[in-house]
VEXDREN-888035 format. One record per atom (N, C-alpha, C, O): residue in three letters; atom name; z, x, y. Coordinates in Angstrom, 2 decimals. Layout:
BEGIN
<"ala","CA",<Z,X,Y>>,
...
END
This chain:
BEGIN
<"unk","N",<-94.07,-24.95,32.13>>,
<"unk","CA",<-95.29,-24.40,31.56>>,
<"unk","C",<-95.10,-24.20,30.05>>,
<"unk","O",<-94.22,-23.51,29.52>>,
<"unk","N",<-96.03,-24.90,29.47>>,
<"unk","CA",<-96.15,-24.39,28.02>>,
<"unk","C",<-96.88,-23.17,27.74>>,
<"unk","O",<-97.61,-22.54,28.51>>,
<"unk","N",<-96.46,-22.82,25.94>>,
<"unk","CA",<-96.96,-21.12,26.03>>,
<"unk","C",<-97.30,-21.73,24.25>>,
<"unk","O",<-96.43,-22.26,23.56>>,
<"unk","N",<-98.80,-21.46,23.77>>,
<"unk","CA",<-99.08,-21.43,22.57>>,
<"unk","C",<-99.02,-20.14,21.65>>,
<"unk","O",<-99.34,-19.01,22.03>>,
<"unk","N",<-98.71,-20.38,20.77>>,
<"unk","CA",<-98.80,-19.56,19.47>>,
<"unk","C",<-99.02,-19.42,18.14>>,
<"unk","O",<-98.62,-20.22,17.29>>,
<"unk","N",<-99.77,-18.23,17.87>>,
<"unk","CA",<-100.49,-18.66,16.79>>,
<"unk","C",<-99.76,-17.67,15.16>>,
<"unk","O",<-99.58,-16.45,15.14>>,
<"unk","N",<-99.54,-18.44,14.24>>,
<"unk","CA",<-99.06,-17.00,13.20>>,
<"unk","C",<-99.85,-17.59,11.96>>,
<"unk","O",<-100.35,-18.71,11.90>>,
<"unk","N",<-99.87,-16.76,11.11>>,
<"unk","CA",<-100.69,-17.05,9.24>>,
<"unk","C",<-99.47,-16.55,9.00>>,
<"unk","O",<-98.68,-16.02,9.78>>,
<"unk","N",<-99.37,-16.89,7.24>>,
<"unk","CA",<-99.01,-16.71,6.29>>,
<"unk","C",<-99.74,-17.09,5.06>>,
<"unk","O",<-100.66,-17.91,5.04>>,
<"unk","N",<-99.31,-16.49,4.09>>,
<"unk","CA",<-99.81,-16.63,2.54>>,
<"unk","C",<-98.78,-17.73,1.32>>,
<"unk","O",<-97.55,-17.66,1.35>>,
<"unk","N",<-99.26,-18.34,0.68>>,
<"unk","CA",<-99.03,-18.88,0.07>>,
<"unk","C",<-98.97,-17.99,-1.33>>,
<"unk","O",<-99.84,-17.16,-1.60>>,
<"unk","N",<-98.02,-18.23,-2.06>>,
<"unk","CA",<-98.36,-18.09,-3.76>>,
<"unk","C",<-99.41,-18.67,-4.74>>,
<"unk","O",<-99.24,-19.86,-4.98>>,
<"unk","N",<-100.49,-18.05,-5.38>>,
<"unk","CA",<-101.56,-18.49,-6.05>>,
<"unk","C",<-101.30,-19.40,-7.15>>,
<"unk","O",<-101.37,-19.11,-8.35>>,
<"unk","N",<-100.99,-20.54,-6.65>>,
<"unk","CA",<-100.09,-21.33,-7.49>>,
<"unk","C",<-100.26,-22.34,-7.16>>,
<"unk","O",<-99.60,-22.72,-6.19>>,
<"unk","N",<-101.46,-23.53,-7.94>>,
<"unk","CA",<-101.55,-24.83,-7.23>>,
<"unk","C",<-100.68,-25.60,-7.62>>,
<"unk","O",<-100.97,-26.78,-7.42>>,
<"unk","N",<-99.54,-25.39,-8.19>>,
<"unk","CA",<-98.31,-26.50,-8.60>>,
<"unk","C",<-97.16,-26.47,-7.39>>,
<"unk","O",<-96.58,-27.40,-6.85>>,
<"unk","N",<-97.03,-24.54,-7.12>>,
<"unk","CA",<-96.15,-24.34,-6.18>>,
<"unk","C",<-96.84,-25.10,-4.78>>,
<"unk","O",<-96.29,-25.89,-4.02>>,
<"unk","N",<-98.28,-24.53,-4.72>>,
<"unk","CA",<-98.75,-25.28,-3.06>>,
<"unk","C",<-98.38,-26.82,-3.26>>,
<"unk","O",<-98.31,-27.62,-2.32>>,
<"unk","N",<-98.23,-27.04,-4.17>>,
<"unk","CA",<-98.15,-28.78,-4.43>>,
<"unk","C",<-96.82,-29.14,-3.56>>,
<"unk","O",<-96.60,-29.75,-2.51>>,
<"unk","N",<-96.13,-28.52,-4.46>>,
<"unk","CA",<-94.51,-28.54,-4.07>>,
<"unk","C",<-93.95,-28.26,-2.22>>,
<"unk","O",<-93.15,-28.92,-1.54>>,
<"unk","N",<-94.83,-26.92,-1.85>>,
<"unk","CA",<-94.47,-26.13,-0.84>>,
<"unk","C",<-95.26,-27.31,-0.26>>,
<"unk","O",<-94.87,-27.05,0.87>>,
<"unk","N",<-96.21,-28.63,-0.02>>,
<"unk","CA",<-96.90,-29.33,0.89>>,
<"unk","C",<-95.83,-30.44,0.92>>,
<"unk","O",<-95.62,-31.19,1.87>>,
<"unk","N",<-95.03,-30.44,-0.50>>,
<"unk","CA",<-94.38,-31.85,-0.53>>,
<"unk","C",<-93.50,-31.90,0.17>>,
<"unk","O",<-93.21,-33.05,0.48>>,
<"unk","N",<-92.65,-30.83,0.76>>,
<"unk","CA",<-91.57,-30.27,1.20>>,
<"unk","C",<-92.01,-30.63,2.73>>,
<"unk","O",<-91.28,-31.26,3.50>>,
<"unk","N",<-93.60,-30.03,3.13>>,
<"unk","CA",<-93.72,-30.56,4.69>>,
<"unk","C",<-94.22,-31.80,4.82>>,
<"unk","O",<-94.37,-32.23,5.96>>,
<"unk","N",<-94.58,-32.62,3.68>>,
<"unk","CA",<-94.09,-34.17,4.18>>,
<"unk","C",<-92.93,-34.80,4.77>>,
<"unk","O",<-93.09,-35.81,5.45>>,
<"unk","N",<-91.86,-34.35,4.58>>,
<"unk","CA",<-90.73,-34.57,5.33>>,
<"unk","C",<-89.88,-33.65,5.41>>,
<"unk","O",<-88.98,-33.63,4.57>>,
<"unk","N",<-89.91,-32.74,6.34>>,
<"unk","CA",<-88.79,-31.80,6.36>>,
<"unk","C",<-87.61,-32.17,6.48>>,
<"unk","O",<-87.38,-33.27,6.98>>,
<"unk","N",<-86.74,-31.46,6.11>>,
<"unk","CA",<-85.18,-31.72,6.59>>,
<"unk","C",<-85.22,-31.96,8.04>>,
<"unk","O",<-85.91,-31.32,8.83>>,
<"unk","N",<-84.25,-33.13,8.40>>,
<"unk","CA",<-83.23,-33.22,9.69>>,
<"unk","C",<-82.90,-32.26,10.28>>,
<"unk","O",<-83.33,-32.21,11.43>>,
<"unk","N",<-82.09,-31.20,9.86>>,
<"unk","CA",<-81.65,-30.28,10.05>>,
<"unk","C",<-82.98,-28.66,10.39>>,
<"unk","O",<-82.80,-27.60,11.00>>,
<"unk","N",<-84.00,-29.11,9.77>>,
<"unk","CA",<-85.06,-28.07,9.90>>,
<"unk","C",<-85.44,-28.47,11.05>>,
<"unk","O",<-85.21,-27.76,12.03>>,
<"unk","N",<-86.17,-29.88,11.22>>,
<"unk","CA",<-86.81,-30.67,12.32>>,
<"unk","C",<-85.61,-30.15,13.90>>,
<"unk","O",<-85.99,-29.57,14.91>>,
<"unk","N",<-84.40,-30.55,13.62>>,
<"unk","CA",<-83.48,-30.43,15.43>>,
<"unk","C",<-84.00,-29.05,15.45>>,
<"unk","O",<-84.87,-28.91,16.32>>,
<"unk","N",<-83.67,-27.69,14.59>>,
<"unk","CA",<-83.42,-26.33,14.72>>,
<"unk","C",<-84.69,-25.74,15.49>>,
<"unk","O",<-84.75,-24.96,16.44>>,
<"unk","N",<-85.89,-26.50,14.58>>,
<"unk","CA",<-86.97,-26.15,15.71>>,
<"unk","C",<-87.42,-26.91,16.91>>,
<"unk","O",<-88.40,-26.64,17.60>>,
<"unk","N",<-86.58,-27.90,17.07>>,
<"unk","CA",<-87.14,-28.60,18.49>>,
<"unk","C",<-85.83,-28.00,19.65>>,
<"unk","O",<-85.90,-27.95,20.88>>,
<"unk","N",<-84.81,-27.62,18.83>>,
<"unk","CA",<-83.32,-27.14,19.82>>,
<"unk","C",<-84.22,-25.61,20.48>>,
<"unk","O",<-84.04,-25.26,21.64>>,
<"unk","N",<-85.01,-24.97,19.68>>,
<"unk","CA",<-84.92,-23.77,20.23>>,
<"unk","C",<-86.30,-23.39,21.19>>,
<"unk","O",<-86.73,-22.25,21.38>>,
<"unk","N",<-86.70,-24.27,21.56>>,
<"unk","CA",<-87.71,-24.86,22.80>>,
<"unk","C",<-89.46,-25.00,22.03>>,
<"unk","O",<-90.44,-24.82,22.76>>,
<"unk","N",<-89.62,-25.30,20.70>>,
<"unk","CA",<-90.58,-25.85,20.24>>,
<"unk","C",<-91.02,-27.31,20.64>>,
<"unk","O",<-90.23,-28.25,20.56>>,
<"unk","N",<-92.29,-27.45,21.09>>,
<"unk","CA",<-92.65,-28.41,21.60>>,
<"unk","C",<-93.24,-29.07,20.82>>,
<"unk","O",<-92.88,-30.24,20.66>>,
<"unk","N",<-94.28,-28.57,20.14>>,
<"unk","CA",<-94.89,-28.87,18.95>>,
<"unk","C",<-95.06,-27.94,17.92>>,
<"unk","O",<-94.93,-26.74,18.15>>,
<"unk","N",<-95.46,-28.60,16.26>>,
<"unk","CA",<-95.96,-27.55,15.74>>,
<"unk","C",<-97.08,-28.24,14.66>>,
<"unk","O",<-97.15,-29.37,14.18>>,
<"unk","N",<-97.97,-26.96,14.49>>,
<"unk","CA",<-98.94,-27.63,13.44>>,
<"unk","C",<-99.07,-26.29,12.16>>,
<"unk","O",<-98.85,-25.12,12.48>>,
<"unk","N",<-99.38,-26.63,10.97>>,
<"unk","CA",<-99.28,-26.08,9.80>>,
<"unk","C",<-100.83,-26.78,9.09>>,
<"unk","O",<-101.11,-27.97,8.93>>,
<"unk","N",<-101.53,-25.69,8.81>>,
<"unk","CA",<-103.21,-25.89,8.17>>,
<"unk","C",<-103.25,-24.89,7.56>>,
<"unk","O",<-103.16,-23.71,7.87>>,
<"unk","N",<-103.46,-25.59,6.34>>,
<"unk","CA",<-104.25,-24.16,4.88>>,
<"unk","C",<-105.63,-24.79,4.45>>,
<"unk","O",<-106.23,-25.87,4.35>>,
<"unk","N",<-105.77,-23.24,4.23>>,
<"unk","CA",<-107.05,-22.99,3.38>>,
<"unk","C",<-106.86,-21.81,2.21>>,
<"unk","O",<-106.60,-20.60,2.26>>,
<"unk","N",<-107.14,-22.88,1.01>>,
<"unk","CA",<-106.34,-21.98,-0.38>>,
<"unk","C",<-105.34,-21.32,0.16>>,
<"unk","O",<-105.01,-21.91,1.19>>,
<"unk","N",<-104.82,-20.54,0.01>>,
<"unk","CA",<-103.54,-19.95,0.23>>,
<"unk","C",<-103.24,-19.12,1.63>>,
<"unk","O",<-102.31,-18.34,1.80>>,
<"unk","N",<-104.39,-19.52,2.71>>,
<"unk","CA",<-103.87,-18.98,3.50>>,
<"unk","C",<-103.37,-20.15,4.51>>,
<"unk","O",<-103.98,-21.22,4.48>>,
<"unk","N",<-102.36,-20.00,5.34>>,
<"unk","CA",<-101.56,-20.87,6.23>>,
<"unk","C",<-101.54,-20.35,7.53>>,
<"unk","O",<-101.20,-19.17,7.64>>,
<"unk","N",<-101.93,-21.20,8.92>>,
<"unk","CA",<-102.36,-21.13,9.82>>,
<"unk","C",<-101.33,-21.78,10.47>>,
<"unk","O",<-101.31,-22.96,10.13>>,
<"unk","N",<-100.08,-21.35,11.62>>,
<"unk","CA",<-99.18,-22.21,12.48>>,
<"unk","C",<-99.54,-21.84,13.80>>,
<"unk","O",<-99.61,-20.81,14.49>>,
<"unk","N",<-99.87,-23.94,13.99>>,
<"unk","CA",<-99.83,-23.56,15.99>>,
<"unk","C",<-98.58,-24.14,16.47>>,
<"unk","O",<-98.24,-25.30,16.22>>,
<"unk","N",<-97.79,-23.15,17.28>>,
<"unk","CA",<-96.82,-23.66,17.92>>,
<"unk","C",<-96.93,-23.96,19.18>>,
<"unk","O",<-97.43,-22.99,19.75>>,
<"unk","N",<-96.71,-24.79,19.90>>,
<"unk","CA",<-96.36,-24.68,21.68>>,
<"unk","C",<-94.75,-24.96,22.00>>,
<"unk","O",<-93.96,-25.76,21.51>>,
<"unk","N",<-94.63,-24.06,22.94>>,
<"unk","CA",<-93.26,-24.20,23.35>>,
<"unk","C",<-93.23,-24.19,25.15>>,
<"unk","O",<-94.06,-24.07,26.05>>,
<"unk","N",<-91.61,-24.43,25.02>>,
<"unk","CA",<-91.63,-24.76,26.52>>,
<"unk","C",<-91.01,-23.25,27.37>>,
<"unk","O",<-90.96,-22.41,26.47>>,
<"unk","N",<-90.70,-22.80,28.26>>,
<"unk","CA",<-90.34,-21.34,28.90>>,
<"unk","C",<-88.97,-21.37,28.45>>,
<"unk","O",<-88.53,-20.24,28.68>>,
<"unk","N",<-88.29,-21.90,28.07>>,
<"unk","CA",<-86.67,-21.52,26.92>>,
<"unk","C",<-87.14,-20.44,25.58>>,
<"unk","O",<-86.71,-19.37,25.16>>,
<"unk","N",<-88.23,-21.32,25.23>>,
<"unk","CA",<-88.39,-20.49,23.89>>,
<"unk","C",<-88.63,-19.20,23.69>>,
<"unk","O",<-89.58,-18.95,24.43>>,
<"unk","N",<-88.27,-18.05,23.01>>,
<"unk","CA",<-88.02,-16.85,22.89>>,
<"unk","C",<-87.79,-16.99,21.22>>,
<"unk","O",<-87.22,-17.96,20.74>>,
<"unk","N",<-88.48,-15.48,20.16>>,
<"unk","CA",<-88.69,-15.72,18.84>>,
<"unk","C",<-87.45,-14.97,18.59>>,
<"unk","O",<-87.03,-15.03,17.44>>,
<"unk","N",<-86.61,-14.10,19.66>>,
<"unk","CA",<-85.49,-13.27,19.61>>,
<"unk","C",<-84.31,-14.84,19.56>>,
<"unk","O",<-83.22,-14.92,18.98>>,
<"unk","N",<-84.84,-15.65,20.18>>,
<"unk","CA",<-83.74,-16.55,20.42>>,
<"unk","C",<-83.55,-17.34,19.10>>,
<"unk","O",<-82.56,-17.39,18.37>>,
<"unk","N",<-84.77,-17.97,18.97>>,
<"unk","CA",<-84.76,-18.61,17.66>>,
<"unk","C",<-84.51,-17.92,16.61>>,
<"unk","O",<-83.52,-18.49,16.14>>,
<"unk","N",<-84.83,-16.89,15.78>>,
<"unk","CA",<-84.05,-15.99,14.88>>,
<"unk","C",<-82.41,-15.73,15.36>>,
<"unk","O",<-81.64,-15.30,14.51>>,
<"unk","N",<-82.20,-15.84,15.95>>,
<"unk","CA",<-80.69,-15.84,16.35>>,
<"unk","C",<-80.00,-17.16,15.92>>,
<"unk","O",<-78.99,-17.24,15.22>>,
<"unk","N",<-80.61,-18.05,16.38>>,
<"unk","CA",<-80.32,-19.45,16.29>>,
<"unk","C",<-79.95,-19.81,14.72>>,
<"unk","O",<-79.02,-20.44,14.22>>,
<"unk","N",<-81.21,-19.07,14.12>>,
<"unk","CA",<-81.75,-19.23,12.73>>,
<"unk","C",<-80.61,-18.40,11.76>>,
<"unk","O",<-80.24,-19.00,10.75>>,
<"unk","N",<-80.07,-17.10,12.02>>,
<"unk","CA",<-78.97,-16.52,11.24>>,
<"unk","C",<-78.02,-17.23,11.24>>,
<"unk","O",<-77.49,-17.32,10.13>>,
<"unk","N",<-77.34,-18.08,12.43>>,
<"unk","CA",<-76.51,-18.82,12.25>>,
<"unk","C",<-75.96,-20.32,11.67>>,
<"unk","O",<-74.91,-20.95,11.55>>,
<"unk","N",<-77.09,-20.42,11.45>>,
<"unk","CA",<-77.51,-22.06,11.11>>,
<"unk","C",<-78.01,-21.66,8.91>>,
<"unk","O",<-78.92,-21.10,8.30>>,
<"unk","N",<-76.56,-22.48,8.53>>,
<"unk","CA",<-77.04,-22.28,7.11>>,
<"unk","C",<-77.72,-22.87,6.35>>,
<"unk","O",<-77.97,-22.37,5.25>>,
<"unk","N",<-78.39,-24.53,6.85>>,
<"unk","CA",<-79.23,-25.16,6.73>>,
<"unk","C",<-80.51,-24.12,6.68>>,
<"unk","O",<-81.08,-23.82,5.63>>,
<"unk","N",<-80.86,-23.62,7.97>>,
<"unk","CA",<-82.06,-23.14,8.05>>,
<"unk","C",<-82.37,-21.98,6.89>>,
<"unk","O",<-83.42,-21.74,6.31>>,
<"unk","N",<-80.99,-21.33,6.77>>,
<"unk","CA",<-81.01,-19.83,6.02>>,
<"unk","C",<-81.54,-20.61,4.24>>,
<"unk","O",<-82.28,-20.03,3.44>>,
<"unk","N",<-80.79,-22.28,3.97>>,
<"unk","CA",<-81.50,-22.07,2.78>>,
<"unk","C",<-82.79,-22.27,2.72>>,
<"unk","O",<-83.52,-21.70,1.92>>,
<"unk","N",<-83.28,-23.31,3.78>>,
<"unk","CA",<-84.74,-23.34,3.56>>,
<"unk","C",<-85.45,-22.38,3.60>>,
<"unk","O",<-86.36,-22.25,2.78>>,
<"unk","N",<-85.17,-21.31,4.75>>,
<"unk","CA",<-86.29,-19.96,4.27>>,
<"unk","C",<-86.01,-19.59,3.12>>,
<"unk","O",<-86.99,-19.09,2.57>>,
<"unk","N",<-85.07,-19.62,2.48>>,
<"unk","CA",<-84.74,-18.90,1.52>>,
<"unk","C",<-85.48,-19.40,0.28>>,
<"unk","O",<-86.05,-18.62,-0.47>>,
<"unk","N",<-85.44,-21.07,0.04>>,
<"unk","CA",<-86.36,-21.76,-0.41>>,
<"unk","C",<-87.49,-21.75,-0.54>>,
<"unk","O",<-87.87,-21.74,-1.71>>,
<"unk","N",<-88.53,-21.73,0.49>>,
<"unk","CA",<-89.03,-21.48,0.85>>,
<"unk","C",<-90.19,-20.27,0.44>>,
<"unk","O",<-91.39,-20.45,0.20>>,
<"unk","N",<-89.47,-19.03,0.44>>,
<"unk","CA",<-89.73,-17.74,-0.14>>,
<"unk","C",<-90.45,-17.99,-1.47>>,
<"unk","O",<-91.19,-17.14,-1.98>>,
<"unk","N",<-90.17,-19.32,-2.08>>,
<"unk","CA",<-90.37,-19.18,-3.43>>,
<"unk","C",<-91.94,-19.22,-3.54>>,
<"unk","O",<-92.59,-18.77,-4.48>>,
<"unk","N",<-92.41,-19.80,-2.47>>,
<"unk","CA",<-93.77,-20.50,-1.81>>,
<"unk","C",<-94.57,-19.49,-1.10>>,
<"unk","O",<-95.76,-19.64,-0.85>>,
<"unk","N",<-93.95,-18.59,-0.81>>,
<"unk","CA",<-94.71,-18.17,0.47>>,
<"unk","C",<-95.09,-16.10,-0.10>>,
<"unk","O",<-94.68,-15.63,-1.16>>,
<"unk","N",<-95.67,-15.54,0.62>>,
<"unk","CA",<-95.96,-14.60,0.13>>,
<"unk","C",<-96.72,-13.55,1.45>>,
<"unk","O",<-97.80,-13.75,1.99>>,
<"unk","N",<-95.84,-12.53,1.69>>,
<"unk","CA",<-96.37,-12.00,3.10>>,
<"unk","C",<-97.82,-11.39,3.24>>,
<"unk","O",<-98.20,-10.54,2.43>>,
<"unk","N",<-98.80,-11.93,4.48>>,
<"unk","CA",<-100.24,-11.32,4.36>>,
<"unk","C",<-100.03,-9.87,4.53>>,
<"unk","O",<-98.94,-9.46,4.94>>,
<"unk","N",<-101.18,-8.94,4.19>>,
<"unk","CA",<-101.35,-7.88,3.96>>,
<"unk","C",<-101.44,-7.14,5.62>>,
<"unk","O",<-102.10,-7.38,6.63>>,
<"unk","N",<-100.11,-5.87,5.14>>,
<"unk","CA",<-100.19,-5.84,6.75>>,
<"unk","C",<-98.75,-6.20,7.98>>,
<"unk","O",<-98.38,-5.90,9.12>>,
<"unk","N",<-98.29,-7.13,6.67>>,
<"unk","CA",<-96.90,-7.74,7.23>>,
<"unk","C",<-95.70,-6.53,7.43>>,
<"unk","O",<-95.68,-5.50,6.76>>,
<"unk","N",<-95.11,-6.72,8.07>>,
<"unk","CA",<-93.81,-5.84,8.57>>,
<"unk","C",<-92.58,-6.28,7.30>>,
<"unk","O",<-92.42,-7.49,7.17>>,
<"unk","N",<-91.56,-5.15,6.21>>,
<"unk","CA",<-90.80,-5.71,5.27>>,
<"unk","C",<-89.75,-6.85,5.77>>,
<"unk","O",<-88.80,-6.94,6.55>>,
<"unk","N",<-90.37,-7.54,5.00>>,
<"unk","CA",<-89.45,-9.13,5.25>>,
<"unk","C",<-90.20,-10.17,6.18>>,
<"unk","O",<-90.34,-11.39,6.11>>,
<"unk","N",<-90.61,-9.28,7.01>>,
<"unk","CA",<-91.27,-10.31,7.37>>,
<"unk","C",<-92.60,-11.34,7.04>>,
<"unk","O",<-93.68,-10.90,6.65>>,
<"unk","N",<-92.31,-12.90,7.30>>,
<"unk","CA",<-92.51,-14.04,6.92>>,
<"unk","C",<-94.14,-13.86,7.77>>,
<"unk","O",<-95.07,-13.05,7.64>>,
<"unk","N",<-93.85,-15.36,8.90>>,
<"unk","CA",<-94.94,-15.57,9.31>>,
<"unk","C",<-95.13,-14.51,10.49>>,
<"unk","O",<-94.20,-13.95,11.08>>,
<"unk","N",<-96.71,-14.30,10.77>>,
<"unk","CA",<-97.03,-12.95,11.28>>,
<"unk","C",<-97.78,-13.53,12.32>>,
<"unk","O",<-98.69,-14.34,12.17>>,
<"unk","N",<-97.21,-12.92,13.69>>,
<"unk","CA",<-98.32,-13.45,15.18>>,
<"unk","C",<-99.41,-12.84,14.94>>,
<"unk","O",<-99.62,-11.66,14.65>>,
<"unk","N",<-100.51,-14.25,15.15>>,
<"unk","CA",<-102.01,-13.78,15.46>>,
<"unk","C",<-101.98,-13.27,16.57>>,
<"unk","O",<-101.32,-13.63,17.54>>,
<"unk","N",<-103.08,-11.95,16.44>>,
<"unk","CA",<-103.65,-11.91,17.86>>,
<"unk","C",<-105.02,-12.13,18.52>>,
<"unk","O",<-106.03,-11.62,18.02>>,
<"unk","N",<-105.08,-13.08,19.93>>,
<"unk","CA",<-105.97,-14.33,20.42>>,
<"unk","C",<-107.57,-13.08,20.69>>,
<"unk","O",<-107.67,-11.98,21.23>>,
<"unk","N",<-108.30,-13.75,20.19>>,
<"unk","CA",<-109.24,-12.60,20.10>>,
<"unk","C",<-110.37,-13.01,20.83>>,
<"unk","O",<-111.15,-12.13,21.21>>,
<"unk","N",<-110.72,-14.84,21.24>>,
<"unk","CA",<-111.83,-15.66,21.55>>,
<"unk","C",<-111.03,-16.49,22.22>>,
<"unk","O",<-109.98,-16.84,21.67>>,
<"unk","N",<-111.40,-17.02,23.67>>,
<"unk","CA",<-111.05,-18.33,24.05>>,
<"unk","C",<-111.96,-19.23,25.11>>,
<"unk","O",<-111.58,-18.97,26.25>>,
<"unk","N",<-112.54,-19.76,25.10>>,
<"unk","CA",<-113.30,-20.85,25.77>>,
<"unk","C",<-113.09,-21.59,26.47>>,
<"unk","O",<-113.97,-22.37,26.83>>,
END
């Protein structure tokens, strides 16, 4: 059984940085790409509008966000890209300190 999920984030008001931060998901790293398919991501999708950023994930019943942040401290590939990353990104209002991307919660479904 798959399980969808939904998170936003903010971008920096910065159409050179969004330039950059889009060029980056034209081809992610190797190493970004295994880390999220190792930790039971099935798919993922990434959609903005001006600076706000919309991720749908589906995963398979392995996946756990306790697991993957675990996965993720250990893996120094991953630690620079968030870290990278950061330079781009900017937490929505509301966010928990440090924390990145923020679970929607499903409010409508059809």
């Amino acid at each position: 059984m798959s399980h969808r999920y939904c998170l936003t984030l903010d971008l920096v008001d910065d159409n050179s940085l969004i330039t950059e931060y889009e060029k980056y998901h034209e081809a992610i790293w190797p190493e970004i790409r295994k880390s999220i398919t190792d930790s039971g991501i099935i798919s993922m999708e990434i959609y903005r509008f001006d600076v706000r950023l919309f991720m749908i994930m589906e995963t398979d019943d392995s996946f756990s966000f306790e697991k993957k942040a675990a996965m993720d401290a250990v893996n120094p590939k991953v630690e620079e890209w968030e870290t990278l990353m950061w330079k781009y990104q900017q937490p929505v209002k509301n966010a928990l300190k440090g924390e990145k991307w923020v679970l929607m919660n499903k409010i409508f479904s059809l």
